[in-house]
C-alpha positions as a Markdown table, in Angstrom:
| # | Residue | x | y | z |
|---|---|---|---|---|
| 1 | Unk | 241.7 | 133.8 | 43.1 |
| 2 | Unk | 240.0 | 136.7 | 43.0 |
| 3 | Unk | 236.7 | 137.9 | 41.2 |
| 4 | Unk | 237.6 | 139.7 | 38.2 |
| 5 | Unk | 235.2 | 142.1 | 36.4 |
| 6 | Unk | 235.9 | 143.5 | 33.1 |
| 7 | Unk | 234.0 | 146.8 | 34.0 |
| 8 | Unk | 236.9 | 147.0 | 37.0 |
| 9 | Unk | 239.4 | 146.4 | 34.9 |
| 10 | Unk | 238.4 | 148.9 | 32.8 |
| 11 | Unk | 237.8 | 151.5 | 35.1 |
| 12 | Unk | 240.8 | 150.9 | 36.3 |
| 13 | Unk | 243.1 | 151.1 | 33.0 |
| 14 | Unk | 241.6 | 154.4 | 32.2 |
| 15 | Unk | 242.4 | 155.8 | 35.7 |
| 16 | Unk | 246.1 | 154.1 | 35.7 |
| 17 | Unk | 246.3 | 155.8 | 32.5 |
| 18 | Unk | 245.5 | 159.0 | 33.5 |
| 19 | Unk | 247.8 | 159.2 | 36.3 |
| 20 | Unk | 250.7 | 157.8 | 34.0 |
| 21 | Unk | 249.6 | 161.3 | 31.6 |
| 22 | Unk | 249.9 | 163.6 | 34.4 |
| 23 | Unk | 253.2 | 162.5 | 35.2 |
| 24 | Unk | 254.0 | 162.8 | 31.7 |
| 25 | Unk | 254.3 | 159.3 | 30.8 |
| 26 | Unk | 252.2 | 157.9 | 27.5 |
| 27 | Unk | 252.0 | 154.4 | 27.8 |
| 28 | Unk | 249.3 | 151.2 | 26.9 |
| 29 | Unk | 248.8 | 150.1 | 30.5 |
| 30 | Unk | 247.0 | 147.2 | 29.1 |
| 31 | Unk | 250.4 | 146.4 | 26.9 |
| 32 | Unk | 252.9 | 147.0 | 29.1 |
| 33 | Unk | 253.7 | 144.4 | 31.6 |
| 34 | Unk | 254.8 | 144.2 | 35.2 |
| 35 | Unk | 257.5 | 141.5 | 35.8 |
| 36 | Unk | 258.8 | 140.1 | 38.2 |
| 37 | Unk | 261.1 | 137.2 | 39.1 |
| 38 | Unk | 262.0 | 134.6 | 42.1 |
| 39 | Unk | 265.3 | 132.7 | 42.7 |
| 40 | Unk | 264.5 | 129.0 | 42.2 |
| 41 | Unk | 266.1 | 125.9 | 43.9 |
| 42 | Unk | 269.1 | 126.1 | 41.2 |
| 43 | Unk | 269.6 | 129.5 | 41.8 |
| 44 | Unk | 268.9 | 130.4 | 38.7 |
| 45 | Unk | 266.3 | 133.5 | 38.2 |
| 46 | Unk | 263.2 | 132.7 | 36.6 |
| 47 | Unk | 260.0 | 134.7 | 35.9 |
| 48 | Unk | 257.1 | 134.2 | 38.1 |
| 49 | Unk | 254.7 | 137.0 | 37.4 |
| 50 | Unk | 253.8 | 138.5 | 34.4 |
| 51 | Unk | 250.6 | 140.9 | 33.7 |
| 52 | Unk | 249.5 | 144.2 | 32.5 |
| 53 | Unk | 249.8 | 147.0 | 34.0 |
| 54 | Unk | 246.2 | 147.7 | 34.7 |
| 55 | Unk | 245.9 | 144.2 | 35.7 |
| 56 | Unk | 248.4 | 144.3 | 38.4 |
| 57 | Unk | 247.1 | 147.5 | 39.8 |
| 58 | Unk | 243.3 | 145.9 | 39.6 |
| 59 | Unk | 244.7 | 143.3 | 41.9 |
| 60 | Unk | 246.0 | 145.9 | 44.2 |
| 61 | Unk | 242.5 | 147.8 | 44.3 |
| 62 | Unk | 240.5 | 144.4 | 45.0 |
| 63 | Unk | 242.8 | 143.8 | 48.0 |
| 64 | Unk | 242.3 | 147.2 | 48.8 |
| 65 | Unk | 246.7 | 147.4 | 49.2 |
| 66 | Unk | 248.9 | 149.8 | 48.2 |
| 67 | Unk | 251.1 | 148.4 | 45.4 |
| 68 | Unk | 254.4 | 148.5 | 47.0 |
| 69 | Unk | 256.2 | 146.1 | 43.7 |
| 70 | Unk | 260.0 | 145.8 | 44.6 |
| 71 | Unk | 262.5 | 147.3 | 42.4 |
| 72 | Unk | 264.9 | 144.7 | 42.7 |
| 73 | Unk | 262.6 | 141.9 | 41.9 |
| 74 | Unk | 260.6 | 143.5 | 39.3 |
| 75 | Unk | 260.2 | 145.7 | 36.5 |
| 76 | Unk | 258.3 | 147.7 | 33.9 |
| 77 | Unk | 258.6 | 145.6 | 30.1 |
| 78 | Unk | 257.7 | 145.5 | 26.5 |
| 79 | Unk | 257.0 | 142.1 | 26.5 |
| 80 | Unk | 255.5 | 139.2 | 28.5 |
| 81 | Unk | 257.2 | 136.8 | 30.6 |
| 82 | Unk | 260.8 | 138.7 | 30.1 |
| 83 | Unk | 263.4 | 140.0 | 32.7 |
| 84 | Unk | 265.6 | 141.0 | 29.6 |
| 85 | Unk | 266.9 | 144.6 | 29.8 |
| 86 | Unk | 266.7 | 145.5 | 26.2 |
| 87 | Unk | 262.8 | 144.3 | 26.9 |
| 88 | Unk | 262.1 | 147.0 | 29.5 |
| 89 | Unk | 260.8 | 150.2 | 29.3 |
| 90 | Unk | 263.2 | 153.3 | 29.3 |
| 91 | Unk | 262.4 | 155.5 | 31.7 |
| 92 | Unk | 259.4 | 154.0 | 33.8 |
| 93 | Unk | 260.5 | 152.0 | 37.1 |
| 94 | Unk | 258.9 | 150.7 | 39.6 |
| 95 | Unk | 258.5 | 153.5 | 41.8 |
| 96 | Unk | 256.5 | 155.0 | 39.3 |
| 97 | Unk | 254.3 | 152.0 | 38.8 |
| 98 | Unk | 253.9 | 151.9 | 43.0 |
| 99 | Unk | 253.2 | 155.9 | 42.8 |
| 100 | Unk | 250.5 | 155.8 | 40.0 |
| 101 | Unk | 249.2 | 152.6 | 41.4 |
| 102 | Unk | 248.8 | 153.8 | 44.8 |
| 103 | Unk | 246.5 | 157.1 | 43.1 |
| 104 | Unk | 244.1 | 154.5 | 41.9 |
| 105 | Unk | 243.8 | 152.7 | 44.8 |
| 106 | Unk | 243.2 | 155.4 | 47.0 |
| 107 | Unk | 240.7 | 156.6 | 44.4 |
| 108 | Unk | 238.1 | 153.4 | 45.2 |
| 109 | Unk | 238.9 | 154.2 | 48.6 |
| 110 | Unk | 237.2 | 157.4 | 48.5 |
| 111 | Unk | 233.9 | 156.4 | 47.0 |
């Protein structure tokens, strides 16, 4: 588990947010959700990851990776702990996400 700090998280939620403005996107990074699911041993689909935007690209910049989310696996929501398409966001996919995320990461790498 990583170290989380709130000033990190902070930082980087206003960043994320910036680079969702620029490409013309207003959304709550701390309210909208990646999601993302696994096949379990039924083979039924389940959800097995669920946090904020800002979150999910924090965890990217302390592991110093580029986010590199997959499109099939995940996706952008509403709401928490949901795979269900009338929950997702219009508009914003992954590749997005992986664009705007990879700005902020390469942001802490230049200090």
């Amino acid at each position: 588990m990583l170290f989380v700090s709130n000033k990190l998280l902070e930082e980087v939620s206003k960043k994320l947010a910036e680079v969702f403005g620029h490409m013309g996107y207003a959304v709550n990074v701390d309210e909208t959700y990646l999601n993302s699911v696994v096949v379990n041993d039924e083979g039924k689909q389940v959800v097995d990851y669920s946090e904020s935007l800002s979150w999910a690209v924090m965890e990217k910049v302390q592991a110093d990776e580029l986010p590199a989310f997959n499109e099939v696996y995940a996706g952008v929501f509403s709401e928490r702990w949901t795979f269900d398409k009338a929950d997702r966001v219009a508009g914003l996919d992954i590749n997005d996400l992986n664009n705007a995320g990879r700005v902020v990461v390469e942001s802490y790498r230049s200090k």
